[in-house]
C-alpha positions, -999 to +999 in steps of 0.1 A: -065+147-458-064+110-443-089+095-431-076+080-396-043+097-378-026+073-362-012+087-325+015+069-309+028+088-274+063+074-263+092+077-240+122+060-239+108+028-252+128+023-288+126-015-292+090-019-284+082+016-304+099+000-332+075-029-334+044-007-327+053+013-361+057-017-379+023-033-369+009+004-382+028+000-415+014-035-416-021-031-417-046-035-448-061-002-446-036+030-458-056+061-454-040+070-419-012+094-411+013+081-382+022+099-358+045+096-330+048+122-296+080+116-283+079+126-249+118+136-239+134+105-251+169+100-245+175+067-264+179+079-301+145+075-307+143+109-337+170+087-353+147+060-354+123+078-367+139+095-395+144+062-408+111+059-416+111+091-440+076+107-445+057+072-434+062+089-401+058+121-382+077+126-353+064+156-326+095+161-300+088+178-266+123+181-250+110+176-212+085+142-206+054+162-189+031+127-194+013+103-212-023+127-214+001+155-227+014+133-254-018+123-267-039+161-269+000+174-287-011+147-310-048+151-312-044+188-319-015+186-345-039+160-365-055+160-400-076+130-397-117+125-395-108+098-373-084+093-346-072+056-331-045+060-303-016+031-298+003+028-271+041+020-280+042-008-255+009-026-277+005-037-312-019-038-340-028-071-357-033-070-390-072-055-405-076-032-372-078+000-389-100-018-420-122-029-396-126+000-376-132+024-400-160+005-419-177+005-385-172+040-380-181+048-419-215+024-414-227+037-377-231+074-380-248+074-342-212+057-327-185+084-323-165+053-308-155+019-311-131-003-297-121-042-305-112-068-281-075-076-268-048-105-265-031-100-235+007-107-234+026-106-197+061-111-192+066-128-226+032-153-223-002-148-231-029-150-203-062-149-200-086-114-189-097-114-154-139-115-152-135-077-141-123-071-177-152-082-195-164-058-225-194-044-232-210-025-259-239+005-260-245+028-233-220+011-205-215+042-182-224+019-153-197-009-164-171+016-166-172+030-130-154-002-113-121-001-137-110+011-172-122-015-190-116+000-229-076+000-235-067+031-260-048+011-282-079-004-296-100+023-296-108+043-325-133+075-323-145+103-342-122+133-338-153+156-331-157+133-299-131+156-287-151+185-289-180+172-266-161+157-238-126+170-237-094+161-241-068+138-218-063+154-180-029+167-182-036+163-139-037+129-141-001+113-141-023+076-146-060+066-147-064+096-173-079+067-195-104+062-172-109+097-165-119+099-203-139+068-208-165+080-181-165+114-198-178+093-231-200+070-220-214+094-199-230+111-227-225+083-256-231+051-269-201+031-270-197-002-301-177-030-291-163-055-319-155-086-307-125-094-326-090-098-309-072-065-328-042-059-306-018-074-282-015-055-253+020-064-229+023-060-197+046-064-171+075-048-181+089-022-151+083+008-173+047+001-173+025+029-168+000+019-149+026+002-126+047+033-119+019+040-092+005+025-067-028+033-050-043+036-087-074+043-069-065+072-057-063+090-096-100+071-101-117+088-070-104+120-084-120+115-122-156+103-102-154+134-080-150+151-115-179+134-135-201+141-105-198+183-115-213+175-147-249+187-154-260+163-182-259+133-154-296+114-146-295+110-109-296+075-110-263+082-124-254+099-103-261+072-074-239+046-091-212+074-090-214+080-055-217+042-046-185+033-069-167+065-047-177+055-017-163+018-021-133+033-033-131+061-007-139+034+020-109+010+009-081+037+005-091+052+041-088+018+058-057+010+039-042+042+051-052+037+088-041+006+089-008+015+080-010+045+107-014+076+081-041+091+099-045+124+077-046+101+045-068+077+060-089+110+074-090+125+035-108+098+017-136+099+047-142+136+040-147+132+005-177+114+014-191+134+042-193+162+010-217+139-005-231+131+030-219+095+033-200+083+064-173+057+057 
């Protein structure tokens, strides 16, 4: 059995899937399977792949149903005691895995850890906004404004799975997010401060760009995370407050633009909680 499976969910993104392989294949640690969801490509990508011979296992799903349904396919069909997730748009550098996997072997009490990020827009590198600071330990609280841990440089215990769940198949973006709360909800999370992947941005296939409103998905995973028993109630106020700033901007952006039963929605969600916006 390996030791870390290696998940890689794409669509129709062969060049930049391409280079996210090699920056697997590259690494100093080789204990992983590799294993690539191909989501209803339609730009040779099982070609590709065959290339690669048994370096590479390629799951094909004939009709793209998302990125959350990629990753479970790939969680499930897994053989490793560890799973780390890239995203074919990101890259590895080299001693990730090593790195990650001596943490993991060393902290019995983390089920997850994640590294820090280069960040790579339209060919250049720029700097993380102060919103996209990291944290380590119990940062349920820090998670609430934004995703703040990017999958591709996470790597967690695969019984983490059993605890919180898999990816919301509902969520067409923001799933990360959805997740992350669901973990540091309930679990301490380790952050290694070492720049482990490139993550780029800005290229119109983006995920996180093919929406707007990305709000909208994140008051939907707080109104979830509310349902569940195990939070304090102080936890529960920093859920509500985090909802009701978000609930309070989408409602005035959707009156201002004259969408009165949009605008309406996001003020009902909070009278539920007994909170006028």
């Amino acid at each position: 059995m390996p030791k870390v499976s290696v998940i890689i969910p794409t669509y129709n993104r062969l060049s930049m899937l391409k280079e996210a392989i090699q920056s697997v294949l590259n690494q100093d640690f080789e204990d992983f399977e590799l294993i690539v969801v191909d989501d209803g490509y339609t730009d040779g990508t099982k070609e590709e792949i065959n290339k690669y011979g048994g370096r590479v296992k390629l799951i094909h799903y004939p009709d793209n149903r998302g990125v959350s349904f990629a990753r479970n396919r790939g969680i499930l069909q897994s053989k490793g005691k560890y799973i780390a997730f890239l995203d074919s748009d990101d890259l590895w550098l080299k001693g990730k895995l090593r790195i990650q996997v001596s943490f993991l072997d060393e902290n019995p009490h983390y089920p997850i850890c994640y590294t820090d990020e280069i960040w790579i827009r339209r060919g250049k590198r720029v700097n993380p906004m102060k919103k996209h600071a990291k944290y380590s330990g119990w940062i349920f609280e820090k998670c609430l404004p934004l995703c703040i841990i990017s999958p591709s440089s996470a790597m967690m215990r695969k019984s983490l799975f059993s605890k919180v769940g898999m990816f919301d198949e509902a969520l067409s973006v923001c799933e990360d997010y959805d997740f992350w709360l669901r973990v540091s909800s309930r679990f301490p999370i380790f952050f290694i401060p070492e720049k482990l992947i490139i993550k780029r941005g800005g290229h119109k296939d983006q995920l996180s760009q093919r929406e707007w409103g990305n709000d909208r998905y994140r008051v939907i995973a707080l109104e979830k995370i509310l349902q569940e028993p195990y939070l304090s109630e102080e936890e529960r106020k920093m859920v509500l407050k985090e909802m009701e700033k978000k609930c309070r901007i989408l409602s005035m952006g959707f009156l201002k633009r004259g969408k009165i039963l949009e605008g309406n929605y996001y003020k009902e969600i909070m009278r539920r909680y007994g909170v006028e916006i």
